[in-house]
C-alpha positions in Angstrom: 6.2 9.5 -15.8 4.6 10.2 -18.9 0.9 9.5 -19.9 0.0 6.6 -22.3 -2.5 7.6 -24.0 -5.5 5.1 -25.1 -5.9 6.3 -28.6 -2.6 5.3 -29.4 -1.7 1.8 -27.5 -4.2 -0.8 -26.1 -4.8 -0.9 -22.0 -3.1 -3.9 -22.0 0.1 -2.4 -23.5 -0.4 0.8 -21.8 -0.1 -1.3 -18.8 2.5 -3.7 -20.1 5.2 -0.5 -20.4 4.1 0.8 -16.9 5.1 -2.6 -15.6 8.4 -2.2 -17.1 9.2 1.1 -16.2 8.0 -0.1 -12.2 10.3 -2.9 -12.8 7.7 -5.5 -12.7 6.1 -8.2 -14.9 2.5 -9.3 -15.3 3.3 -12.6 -12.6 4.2 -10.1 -10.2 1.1 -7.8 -10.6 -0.6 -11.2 -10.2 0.7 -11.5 -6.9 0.0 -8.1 -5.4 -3.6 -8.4 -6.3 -4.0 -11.6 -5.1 -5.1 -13.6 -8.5 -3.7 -16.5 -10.0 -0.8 -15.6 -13.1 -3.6 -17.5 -15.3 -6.5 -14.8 -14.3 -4.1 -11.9 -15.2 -2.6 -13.4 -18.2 -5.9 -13.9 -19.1 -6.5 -10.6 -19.1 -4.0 -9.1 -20.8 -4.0 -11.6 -23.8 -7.7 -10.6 -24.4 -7.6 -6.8 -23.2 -10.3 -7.7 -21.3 -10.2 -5.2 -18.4 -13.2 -4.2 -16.3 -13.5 -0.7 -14.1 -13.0 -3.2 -11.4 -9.8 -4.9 -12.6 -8.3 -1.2 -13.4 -9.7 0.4 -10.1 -7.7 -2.9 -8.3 -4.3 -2.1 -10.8 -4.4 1.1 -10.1 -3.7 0.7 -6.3 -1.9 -2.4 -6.6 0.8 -0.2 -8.5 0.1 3.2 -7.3 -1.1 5.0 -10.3 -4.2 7.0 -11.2 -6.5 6.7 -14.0 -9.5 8.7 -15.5 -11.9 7.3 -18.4 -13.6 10.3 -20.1 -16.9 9.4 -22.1 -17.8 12.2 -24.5 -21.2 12.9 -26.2 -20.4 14.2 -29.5 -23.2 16.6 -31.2 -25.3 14.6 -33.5 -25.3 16.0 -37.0 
């Protein structure tokens, strides 16, 4: 499966096209981690996802993840 990258779609897309390619919708991802559709529609509407919430996506749909924080040289 190929990456989606950050810098060129939102998590929530990002997320949104995995679903699709797993053959499953947000209601569905819902219900394998246990929250109400609400909660994860919540989430996705605002982007609003927390090392938690990815951690708990991640093994709810069997996929790995890395977030990579960069110092850049100040000038």
């Amino acid at each position: 499966m190929a990456n989606s990258k950050v810098s060129e779609s939102t998590i929530a897309e990002s997320l949104k096209i995995i679903l699709v390619k797993k053959k499953l919708n947000i209601a569905k991802l819902a219900e394998l981690m246990g929250v109400s559709n609400t909660t994860m529609y919540s989430k996705f509407n605002r982007g609003n996802f927390s090392i938690k919430d990815l951690d708990e996506i991640s093994k709810a749909l069997n996929l790995t993840y890395e977030v990579t924080f960069t110092i850049n040289d100040e000038e």
